[in-house]
C-alpha positions in Angstrom: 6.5 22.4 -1.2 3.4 20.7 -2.8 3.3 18.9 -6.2 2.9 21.9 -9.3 -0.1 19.7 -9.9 -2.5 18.1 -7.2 -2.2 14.3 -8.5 -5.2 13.4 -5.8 -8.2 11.1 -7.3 -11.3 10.0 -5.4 -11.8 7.6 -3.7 -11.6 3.7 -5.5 -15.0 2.1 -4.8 -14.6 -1.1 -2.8 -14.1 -4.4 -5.3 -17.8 -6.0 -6.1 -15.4 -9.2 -5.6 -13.9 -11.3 -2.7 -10.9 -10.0 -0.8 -9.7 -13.4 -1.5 -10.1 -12.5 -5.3 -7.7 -8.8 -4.6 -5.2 -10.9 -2.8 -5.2 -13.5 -6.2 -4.3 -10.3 -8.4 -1.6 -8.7 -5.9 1.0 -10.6 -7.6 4.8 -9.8 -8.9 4.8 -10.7 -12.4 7.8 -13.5 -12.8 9.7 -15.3 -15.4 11.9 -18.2 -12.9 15.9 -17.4 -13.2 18.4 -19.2 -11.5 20.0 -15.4 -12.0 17.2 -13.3 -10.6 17.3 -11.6 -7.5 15.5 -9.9 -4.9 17.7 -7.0 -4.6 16.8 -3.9 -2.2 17.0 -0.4 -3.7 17.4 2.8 -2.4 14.2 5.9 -3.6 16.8 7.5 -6.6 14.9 11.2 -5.1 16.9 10.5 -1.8 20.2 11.5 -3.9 21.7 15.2 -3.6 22.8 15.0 -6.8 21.3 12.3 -8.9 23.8 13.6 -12.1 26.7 12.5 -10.5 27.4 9.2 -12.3 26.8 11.5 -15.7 30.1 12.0 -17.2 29.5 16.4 -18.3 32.4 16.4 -20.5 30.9 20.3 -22.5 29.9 22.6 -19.6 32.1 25.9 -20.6 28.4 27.1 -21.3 27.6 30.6 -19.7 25.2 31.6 -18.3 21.9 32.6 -19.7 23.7 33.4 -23.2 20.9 32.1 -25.5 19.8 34.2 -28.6 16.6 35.5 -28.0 14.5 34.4 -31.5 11.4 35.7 -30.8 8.4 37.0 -28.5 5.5 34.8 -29.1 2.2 33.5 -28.0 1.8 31.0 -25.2 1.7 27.8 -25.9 1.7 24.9 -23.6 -1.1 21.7 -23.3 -1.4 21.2 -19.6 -4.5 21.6 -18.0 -4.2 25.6 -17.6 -5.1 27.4 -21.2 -3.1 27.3 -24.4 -3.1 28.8 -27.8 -3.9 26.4 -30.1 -1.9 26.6 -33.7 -4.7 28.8 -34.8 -3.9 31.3 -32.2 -7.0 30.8 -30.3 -6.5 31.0 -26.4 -7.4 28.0 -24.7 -5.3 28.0 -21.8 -3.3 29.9 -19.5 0.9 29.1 -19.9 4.1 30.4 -18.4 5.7 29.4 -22.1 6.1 31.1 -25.1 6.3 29.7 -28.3 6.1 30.8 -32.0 3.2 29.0 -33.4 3.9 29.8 -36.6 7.5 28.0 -36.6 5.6 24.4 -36.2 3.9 24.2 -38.7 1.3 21.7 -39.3 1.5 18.0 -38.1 2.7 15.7 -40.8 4.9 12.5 -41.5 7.9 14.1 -42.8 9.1 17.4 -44.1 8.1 17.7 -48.1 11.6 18.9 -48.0 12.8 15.3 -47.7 12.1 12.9 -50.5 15.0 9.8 -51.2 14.5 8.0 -48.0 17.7 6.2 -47.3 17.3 2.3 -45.7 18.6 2.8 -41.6 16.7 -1.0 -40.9 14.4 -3.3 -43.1 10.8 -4.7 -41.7 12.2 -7.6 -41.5 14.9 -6.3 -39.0 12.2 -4.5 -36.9 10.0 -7.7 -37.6 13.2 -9.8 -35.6 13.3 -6.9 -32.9 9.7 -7.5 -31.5 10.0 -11.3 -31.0 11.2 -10.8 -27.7 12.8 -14.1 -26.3 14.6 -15.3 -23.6 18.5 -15.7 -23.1 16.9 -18.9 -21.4 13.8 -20.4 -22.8 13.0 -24.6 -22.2 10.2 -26.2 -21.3 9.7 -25.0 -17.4 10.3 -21.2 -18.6 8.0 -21.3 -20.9 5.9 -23.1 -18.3 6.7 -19.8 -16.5 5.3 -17.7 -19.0 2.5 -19.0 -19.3 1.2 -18.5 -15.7 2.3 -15.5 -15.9 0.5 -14.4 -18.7 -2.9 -15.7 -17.4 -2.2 -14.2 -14.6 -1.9 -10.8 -16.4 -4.9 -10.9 -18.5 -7.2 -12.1 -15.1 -5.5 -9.3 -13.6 -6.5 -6.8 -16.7 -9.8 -8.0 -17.3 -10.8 -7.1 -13.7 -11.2 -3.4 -13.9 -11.6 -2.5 -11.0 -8.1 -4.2 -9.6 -6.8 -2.6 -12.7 -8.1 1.5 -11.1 -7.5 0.6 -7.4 -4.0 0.0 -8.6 -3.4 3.1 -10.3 -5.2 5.2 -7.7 -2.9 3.7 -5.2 0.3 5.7 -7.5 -2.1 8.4 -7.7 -2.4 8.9 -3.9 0.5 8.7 -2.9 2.2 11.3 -1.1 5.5 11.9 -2.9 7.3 14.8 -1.7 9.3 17.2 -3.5 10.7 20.5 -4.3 10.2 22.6 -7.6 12.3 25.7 -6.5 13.8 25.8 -9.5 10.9 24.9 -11.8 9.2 27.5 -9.8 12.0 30.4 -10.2 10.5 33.1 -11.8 13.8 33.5 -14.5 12.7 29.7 -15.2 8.9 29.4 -15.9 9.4 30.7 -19.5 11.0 27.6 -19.7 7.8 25.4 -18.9 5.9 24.3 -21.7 3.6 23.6 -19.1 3.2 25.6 -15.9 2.3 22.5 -13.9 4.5 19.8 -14.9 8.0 20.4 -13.0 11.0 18.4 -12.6 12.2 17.4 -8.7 14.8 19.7 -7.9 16.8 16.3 -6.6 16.4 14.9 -10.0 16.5 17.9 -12.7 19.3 17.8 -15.3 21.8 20.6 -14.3 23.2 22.5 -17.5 26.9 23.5 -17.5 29.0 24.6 -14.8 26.4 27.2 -13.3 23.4 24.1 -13.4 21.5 26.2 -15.2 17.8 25.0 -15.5 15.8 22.2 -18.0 12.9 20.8 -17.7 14.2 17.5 -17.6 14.6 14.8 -14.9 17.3 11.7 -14.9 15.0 8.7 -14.3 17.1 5.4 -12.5 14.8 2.1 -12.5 16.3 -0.5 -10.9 14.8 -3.9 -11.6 16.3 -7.0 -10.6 19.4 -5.1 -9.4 20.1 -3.8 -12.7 19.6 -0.2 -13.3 18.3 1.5 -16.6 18.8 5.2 -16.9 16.8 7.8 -18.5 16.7 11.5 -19.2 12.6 12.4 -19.2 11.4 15.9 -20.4 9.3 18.2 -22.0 9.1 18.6 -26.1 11.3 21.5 -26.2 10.2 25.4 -26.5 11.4 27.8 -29.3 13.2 29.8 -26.3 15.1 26.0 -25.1 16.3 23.7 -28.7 20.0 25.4 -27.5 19.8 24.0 -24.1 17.8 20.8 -25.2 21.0 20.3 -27.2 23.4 21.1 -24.5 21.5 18.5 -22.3 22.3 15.6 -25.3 26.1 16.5 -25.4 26.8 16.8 -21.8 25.2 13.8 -20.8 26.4 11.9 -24.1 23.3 10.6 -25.0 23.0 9.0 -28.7 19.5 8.8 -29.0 16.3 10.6 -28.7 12.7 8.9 -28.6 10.2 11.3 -29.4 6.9 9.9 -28.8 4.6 12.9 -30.3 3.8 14.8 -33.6 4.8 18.1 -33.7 0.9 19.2 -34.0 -1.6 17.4 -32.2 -5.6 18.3 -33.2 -4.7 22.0 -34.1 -2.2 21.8 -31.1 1.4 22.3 -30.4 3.0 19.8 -28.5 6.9 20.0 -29.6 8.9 23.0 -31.5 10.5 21.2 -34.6 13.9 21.7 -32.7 15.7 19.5 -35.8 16.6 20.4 -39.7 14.0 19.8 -42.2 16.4 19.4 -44.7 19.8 17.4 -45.8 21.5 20.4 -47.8 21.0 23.3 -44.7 21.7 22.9 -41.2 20.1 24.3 -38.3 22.0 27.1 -37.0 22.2 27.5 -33.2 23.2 29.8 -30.8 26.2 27.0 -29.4 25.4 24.2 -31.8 25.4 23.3 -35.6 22.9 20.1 -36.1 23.3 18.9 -39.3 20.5 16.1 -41.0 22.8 13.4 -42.5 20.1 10.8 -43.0 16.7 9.4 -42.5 13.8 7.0 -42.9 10.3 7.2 -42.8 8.7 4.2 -41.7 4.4 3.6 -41.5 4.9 3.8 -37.6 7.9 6.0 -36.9 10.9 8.0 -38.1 14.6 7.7 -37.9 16.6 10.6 -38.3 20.4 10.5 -37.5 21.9 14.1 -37.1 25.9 15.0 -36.4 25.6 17.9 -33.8 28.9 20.2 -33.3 29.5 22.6 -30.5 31.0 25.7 -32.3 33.0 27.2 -29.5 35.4 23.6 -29.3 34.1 22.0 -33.3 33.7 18.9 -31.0 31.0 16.8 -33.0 28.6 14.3 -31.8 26.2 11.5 -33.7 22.5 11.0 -32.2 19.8 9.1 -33.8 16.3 10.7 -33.1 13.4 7.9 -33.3 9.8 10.1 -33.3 6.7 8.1 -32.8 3.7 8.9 -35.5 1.3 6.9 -34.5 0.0 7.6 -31.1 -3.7 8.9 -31.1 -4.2 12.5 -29.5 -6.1 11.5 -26.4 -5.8 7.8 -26.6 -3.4 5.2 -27.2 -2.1 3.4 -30.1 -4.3 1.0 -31.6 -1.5 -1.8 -32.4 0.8 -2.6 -29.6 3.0 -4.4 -31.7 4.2 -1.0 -33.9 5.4 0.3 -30.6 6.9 -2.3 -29.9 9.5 -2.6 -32.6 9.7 1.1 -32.1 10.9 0.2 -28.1 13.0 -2.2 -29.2 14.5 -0.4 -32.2 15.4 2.6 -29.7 17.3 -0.2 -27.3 19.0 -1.5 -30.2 20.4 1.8 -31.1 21.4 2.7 -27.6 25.3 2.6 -27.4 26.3 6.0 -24.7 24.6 8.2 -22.1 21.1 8.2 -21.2 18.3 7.8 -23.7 16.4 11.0 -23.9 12.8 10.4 -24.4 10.3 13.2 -24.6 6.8 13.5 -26.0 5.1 16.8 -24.9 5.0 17.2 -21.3 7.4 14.5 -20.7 5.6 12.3 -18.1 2.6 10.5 -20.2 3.8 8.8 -23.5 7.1 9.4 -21.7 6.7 6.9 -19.0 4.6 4.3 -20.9 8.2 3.9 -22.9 10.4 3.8 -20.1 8.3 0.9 -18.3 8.1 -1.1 -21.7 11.9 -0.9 -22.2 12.7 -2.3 -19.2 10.0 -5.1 -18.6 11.5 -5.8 -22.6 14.7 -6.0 -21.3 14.1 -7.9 -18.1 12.0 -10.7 -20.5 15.1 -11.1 -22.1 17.2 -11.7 -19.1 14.5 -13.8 -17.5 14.0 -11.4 -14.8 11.0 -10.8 -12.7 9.2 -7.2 -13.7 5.8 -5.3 -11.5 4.9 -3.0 -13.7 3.6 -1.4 -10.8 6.6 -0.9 -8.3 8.5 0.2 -12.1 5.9 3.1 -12.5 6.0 3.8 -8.7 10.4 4.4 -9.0 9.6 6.8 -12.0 7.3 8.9 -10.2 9.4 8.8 -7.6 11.7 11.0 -9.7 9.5 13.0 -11.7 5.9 14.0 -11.1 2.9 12.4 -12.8 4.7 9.4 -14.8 2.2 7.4 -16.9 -0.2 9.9 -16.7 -3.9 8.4 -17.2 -5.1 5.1 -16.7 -5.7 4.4 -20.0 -1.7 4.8 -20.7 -1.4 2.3 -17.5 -3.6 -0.1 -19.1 -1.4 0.2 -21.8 1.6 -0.8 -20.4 0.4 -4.2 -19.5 -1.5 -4.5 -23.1 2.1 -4.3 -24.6 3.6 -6.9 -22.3 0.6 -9.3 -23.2 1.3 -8.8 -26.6 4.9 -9.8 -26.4 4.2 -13.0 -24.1 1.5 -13.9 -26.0 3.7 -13.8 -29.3 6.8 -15.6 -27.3 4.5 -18.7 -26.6 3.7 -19.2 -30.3 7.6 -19.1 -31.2 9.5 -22.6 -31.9 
């Protein structure tokens, strides 16, 4: 089956430069470690089952026993139609969503006043000096080639497009049966952005359908491991849930606003408020603290599966500051945000979502792990790290402005390391 979306571009229009020039770009970005290694990995979409090293301790679900809330207007931000939060049609959508529910975008809820201290500036401040577990004179040596390798490779634009075309055109294939099941599309926020039926989160015993994908990088012969998808629907905050207990995840990134420019992009799927919990179908999520910080917002919730009162803690980080249609103008606030969500990670998968799941989405994942392989003096290509994510679920790092992005972030943090003591 072809992609839900036709990810072909035109043509990249041959470099005004040298061939010599291209060949002086193609590099692997590298920090020397007597520790690295060139290890071979296998595609993670190869995999039957790509959940099998995902311990499901709660799947006594059954099936299809959700409440239904409501019959609503669509809603979705692909590039089909949508209904904007003024109920205008824009778009054509498989989901529904009550518009009304979302309410407008903002900060915080005006519910929420005390704001409790989770971490100080100064903490987050600590986070985003990224260093080395090994850093003397000839890796720092290191990192400085590398970064001037990095900036001649973004300031040539057109090495910068041929190589995300390259991701673009390449012929990935996949199934979408289930994302393509008619009992299933309702659960789309967008009717073009699918998981790969080899690696779609399976819910409960029966496997019952999310639109969520596991995500394995591999970098270095370490592997990081993800759960990507979609801001959840009004009709899905019950299975969303599910998904974070069975896979025994303890934090969520949100990289989105609820409302975007008049648009939905996420159903608030949390409680607004400390005193009332949100009462679920399966689950009781319960608010037990928060902070609101200029760039982001930490909210830790204790979630309880009523059928067996078995109780889990996950900290949600949700990401202000990203520009509708563009990306954020400081690197350096999404970085401590990055490397605040590491620092929080203790179990399961970290679940990151933003609307769709594949844009913002993917421009985390990358920056998390060329963070982490910094730190461990490993070798990253941002490249190859994009090309295993899409490998696993359509369309990651959407645009080429959120590609440029990725290696503005890791600039950023090599520029910085060279100025430490």
């Amino acid at each position: 089956m072809s992609s839900p979306k036709d990810f072909r571009a035109e043509s990249v229009k041959d470099n005004e430069g040298s061939d010599s020039e291209a060949e002086d770009l193609n590099f692997r970005e590298t920090l020397p470690s007597s520790s690295r290694k060139n290890t071979p990995r296998s595609k993670v979409s190869d995999n039957k089952v790509n959940s099998e090293k995902v311990k499901l301790p709660l799947q006594n679900f059954p099936d299809n026993d959700y409440e239904d809330f409501s019959e609503a207007p669509s809603e979705s931000d692909g590039n089909s139609s949508m209904w904007t939060a003024r109920g205008h049609l824009r778009r054509d959508r498989w989901s529904t969503e009550d518009e009304e529910g979302a309410g407008p975008s903002q900060a915080a809820s005006p519910l929420l006043s005390d704001t409790h201290t989770i971490v100080s500036e100064g903490e987050l401040d600590q986070l985003a000096q990224i260093r080395p577990l090994i850093f003397n004179l000839h890796e720092q040596s290191a990192i400085k080639d590398c970064l001037k390798m990095l900036e001649k490779k973004t300031a040539a634009f057109a090495i910068m497009q041929e190589e995300f075309m390259a991701l673009e055109l390449k012929n990935l294939p996949g199934e979408f049966n289930s994302g393509n099941h008619p009992l299933n599309r309702a659960k789309n926020r967008y009717r073009d952005i699918l998981p790969y039926d080899s690696t779609r989160v399976p819910l409960g015993k029966n496997k019952d359908y999310i639109n969520a994908s596991y995500i394995r990088i591999v970098n270095c012969g370490e592997e990081y491991f993800y759960i990507a998808t979609q801001g959840p629907l009004l009709s899905t905050i019950d299975d969303f849930w599910q998904m974070v207990l069975e896979n025994n995840s303890n934090v969520i990134a949100m990289v989105t606003r609820e409302v975007e420019d008049g648009v939905i992009k996420c159903y608030h799927y949390w409680p607004i408020s400390l005193k009332k919990p949100l009462e679920l179908k399966h689950f009781r999520v319960s608010l037990e603290n928060y902070q609101i910080l200029k760039y982001f917002i930490i909210r830790k919730f204790q979630v309880v599966e009523k059928s067996t009162g078995t109780s889990h803690s996950v900290k949600q980080l949700q990401f202000t500051k990203w520009p509708d249609h563009d990306t954020p103008a400081s690197a350096d606030s999404f970085i401590k945000y990055v490397r605040y969500a590491r620092k929080s990670h203790l179990t399961g998968p970290m679940v990151v979502h933003c609307s769709a799941g594949i844009g913002r989405t993917g421009v985390f994942l990358c920056a998390d792990v060329v963070f982490c392989a910094i730190v461990k003096n490993h070798s990253f290509n941002i490249m190859d790290i994009v090309a295993q994510m899409r490998e696993q679920r359509s369309g990651m790092v959407q645009t080429k402005e959120q590609y440029h992005f990725c290696y503005s972030i890791v600039l950023e943090v090599l520029r910085k390391l060279l100025t430490l003591d």
